[in-house]
C-alpha positions in Angstrom: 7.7 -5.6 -13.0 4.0 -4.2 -13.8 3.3 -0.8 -13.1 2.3 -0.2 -9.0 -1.0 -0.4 -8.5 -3.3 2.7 -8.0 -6.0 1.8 -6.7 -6.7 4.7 -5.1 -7.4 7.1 -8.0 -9.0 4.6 -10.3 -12.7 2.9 -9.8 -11.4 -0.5 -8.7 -10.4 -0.8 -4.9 -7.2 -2.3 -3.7 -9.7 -4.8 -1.6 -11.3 -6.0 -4.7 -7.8 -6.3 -6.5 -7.2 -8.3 -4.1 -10.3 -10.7 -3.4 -9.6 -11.2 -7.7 -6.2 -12.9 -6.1 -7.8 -14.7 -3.8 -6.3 -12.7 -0.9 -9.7 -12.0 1.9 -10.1 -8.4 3.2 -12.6 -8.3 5.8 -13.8 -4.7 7.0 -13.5 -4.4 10.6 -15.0 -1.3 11.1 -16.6 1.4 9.0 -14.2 4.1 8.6 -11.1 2.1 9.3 -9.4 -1.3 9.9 -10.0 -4.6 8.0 -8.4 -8.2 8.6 -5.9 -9.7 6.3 -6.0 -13.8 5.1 -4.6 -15.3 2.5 -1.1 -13.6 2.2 2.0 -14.5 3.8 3.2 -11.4 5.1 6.5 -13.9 6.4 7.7 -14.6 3.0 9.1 -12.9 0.6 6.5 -10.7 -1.2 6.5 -10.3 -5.2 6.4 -7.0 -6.7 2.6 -7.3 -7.3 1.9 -8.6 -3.6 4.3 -5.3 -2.2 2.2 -3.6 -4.1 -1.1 -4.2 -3.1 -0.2 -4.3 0.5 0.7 -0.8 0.5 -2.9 0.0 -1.1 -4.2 -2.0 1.1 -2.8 0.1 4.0 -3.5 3.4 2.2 -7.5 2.2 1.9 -7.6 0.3 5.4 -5.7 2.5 7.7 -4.6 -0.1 9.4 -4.4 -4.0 9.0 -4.4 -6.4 10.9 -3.2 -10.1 10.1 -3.4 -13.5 12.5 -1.0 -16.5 13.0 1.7 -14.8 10.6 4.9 -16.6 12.0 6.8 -13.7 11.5 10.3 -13.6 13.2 12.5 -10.6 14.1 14.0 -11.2 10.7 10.9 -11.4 8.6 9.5 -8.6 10.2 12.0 -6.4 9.2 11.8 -7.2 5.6 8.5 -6.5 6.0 9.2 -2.6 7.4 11.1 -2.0 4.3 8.3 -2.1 1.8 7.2 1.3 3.5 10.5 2.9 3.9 14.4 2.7 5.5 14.4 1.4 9.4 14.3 4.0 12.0 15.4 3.6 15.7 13.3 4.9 18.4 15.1 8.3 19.3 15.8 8.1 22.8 16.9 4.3 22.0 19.6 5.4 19.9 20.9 7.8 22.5 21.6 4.6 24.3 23.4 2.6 21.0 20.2 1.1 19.3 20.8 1.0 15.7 18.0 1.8 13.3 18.1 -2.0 11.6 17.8 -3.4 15.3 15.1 -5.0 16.7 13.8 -4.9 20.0 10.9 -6.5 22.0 8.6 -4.3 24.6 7.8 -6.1 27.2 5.0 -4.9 30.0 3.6 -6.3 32.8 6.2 -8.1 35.6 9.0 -8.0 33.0 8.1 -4.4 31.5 11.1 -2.3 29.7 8.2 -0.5 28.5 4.6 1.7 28.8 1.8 0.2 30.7 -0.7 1.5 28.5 -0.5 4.8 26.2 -2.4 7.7 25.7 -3.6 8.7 22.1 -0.8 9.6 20.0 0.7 9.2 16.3 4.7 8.0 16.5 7.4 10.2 16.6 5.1 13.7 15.5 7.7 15.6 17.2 10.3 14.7 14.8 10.7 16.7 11.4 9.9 13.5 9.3 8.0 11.3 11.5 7.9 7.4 10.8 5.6 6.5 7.9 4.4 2.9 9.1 4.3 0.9 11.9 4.5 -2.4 12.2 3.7 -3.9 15.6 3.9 -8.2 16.4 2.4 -9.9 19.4 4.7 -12.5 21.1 3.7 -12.7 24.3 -0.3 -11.5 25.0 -2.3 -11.6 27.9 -5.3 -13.8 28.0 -7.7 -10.6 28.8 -6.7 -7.2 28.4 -4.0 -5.1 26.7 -5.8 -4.6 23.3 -4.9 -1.8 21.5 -7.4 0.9 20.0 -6.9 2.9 16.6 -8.5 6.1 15.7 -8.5 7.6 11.7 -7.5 11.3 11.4 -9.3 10.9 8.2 -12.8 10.2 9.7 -11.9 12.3 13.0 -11.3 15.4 10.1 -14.1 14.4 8.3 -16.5 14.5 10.9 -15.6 17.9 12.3 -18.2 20.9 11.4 -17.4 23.0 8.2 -17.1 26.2 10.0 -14.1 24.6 12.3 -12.1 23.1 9.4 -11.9 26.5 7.7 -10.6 27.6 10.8 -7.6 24.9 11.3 -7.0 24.3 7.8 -4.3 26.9 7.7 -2.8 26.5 11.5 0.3 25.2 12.4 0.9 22.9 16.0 3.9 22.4 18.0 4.7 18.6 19.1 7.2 17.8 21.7 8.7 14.9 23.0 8.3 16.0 26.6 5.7 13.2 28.4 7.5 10.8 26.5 11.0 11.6 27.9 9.8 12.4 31.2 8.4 8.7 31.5 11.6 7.2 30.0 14.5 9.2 30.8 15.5 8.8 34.5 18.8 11.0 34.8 18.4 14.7 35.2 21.1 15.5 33.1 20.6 13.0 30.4 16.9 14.3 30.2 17.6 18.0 29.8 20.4 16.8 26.9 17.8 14.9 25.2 14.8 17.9 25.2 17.7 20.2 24.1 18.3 18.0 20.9 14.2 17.6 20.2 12.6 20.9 21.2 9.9 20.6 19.7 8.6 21.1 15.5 5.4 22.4 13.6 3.5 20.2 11.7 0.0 21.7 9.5 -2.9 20.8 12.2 -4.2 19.5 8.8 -2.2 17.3 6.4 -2.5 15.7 3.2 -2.2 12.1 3.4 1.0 12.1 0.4 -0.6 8.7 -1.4 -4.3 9.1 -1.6 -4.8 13.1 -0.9 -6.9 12.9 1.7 -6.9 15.3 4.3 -5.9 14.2 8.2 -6.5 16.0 11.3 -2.9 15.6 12.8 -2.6 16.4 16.6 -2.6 14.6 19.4 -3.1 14.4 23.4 0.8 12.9 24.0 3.1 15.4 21.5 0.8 18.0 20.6 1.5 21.1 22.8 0.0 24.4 21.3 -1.4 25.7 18.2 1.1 28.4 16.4 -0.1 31.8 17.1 -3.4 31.6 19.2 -3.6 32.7 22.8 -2.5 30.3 25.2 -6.2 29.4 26.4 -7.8 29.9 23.0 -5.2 26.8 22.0 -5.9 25.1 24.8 -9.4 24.7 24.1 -9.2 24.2 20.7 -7.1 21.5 21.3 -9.2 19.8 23.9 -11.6 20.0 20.7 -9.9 18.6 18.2 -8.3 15.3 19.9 -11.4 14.4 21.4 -12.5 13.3 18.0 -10.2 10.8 18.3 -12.5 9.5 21.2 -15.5 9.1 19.3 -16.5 5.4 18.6 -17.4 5.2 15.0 -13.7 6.6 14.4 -12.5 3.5 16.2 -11.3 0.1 15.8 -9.9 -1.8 18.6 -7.6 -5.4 18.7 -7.6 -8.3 20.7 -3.9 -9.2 20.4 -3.2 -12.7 20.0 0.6 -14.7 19.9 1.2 -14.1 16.5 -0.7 -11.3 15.3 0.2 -8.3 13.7 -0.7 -4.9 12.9 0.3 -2.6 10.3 -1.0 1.2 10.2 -0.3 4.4 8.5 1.2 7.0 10.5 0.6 9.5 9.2 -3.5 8.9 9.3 -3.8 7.1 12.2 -3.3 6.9 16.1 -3.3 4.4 18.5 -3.9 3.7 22.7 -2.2 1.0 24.6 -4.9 -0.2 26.9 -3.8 -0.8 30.4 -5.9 -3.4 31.6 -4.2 -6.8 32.2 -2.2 -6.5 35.5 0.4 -8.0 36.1 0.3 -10.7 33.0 3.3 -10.8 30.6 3.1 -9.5 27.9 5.5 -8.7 24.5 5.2 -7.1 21.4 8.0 -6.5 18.6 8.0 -2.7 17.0 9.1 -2.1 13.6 9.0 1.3 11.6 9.3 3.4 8.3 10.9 6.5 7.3 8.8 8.9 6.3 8.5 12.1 4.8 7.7 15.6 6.6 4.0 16.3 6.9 2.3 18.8 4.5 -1.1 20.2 3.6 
């Protein structure tokens, strides 16, 4: 096997490694996103393909591929380039193992949200997942996109004077809106907020591959910054997520049957839009390990 690629500390892009293969990466956005053609993300991957996936994702943010025939099985393979399997953790409360894989379905047959708010997976765990991996099966002919936001733009764009000022803060996320939605039984609720009361992560983080540094928080799990009067966190807060807002840090995808996206958790969020009614609609989740955030 060659050496991984590195295309992220060297002069050559992971995008230009691979156009030389033949592989197309077409920039969807300007500070995040591009398209995918020209590698079979449903087979199985050589090293030097794995490879330049992953800094693909690490330049990108988030990919997005069409028509990829990926099953429940393939998919799965997929997830463990990026790290172990991980089961959702109010799933495995109710016997979901981390290698299973389950659909979401919204609209009339929904098991699921009708639409998110902003948020990064899992941030109130102490090692959030690394990756996502999300795969359209059922998608309604209007509607139901889903928008991603950088925390590397959103951080980037912020004024110097504020990102001395967060650099060194901490933020507590919690599961709460999350289990409030999902949880139905009073006593199974408080169990489950007694077992994930909340971490700290660094407001900013390094992103552990290419160095760059994230604004982490979020309007679902983010509750309070560490050590700042209750009202003086509040506001900040409102600050810093409504970067996330701002168009230029935004892409957004029209899911179609078939279609996936892949994007770094650690660097990116993402908003279910609720805008398609009643129509079915079904999406497969897969995710990564990952690491505990740090500056």
């Amino acid at each position: 096997m060659n050496a991984p690629l590195q295309s992220h500390s060297t002069l050559v892009s992971a995008s230009e490694i691979a156009r030389d293969a033949g592989i197309e990466v077409l920039r969807v956005e300007a500070n995040l996103g591009a398209e995918i053609r020209g590698l079979d993300i449903a087979s199985e991957l050589t090293d030097l393909e794995t490879d330049l996936l992953r800094e693909l994702l690490w330049e990108h943010q988030v990919l997005f591929f069409r028509d990829t025939h990926l099953d429940d099985r393939s998919q799965s393979r997929l997830g463990r380039i990026f790290g172990p399997p991980v089961a959702d953790s109010i799933a495995a409360r109710r016997g979901v193992k981390a290698e299973d894989v389950q659909p979401m379905n919204s609209g009339p047959a929904a098991n699921a949200y009708y639409g998110t708010l902003w948020h990064a997976d899992a941030t109130y765990l102490e090692r959030p997942y690394s990756v996502s991996i999300l795969r359209s099966v059922i998608a309604p002919e209007l509607g139901g996109d889903t928008a991603f936001s950088s925390g590397i733009s959103a951080y980037a764009s912020l004024p110097d004077d504020i990102k001395a000022r967060i650099d060194s803060l901490d933020a507590v996320h919690r599961p709460n809106s999350k289990a409030y939605k999902v949880i139905t039984e009073p006593e199974a609720l408080d169990d489950y907020l007694r077992e994930y009361p909340g971490v700290s992560h660094p407001v900013v983080i390094r992103h552990p591959h290419t160095g760059r540094k994230v604004l982490y928080v979020n309007e679902t799990f983010t509750h309070e910054i560490v050590g700042l009067p209750e009202a003086e966190s509040r506001e900040l807060l409102k600050l810093l997520t409504a970067q996330f807002y701002r168009p230029e840090n935004i892409v957004r995808f029209k899911w179609q049957p078939g279609s996936v996206a892949i994007w770094d958790n650690r660097s990116v969020q993402h908003y279910g839009v609720a805008d398609y009614g009643n129509a079915p609609r079904q999406l497969v989740r897969v995710v990564a390990a990952g690491g505990p955030p740090t500056r």
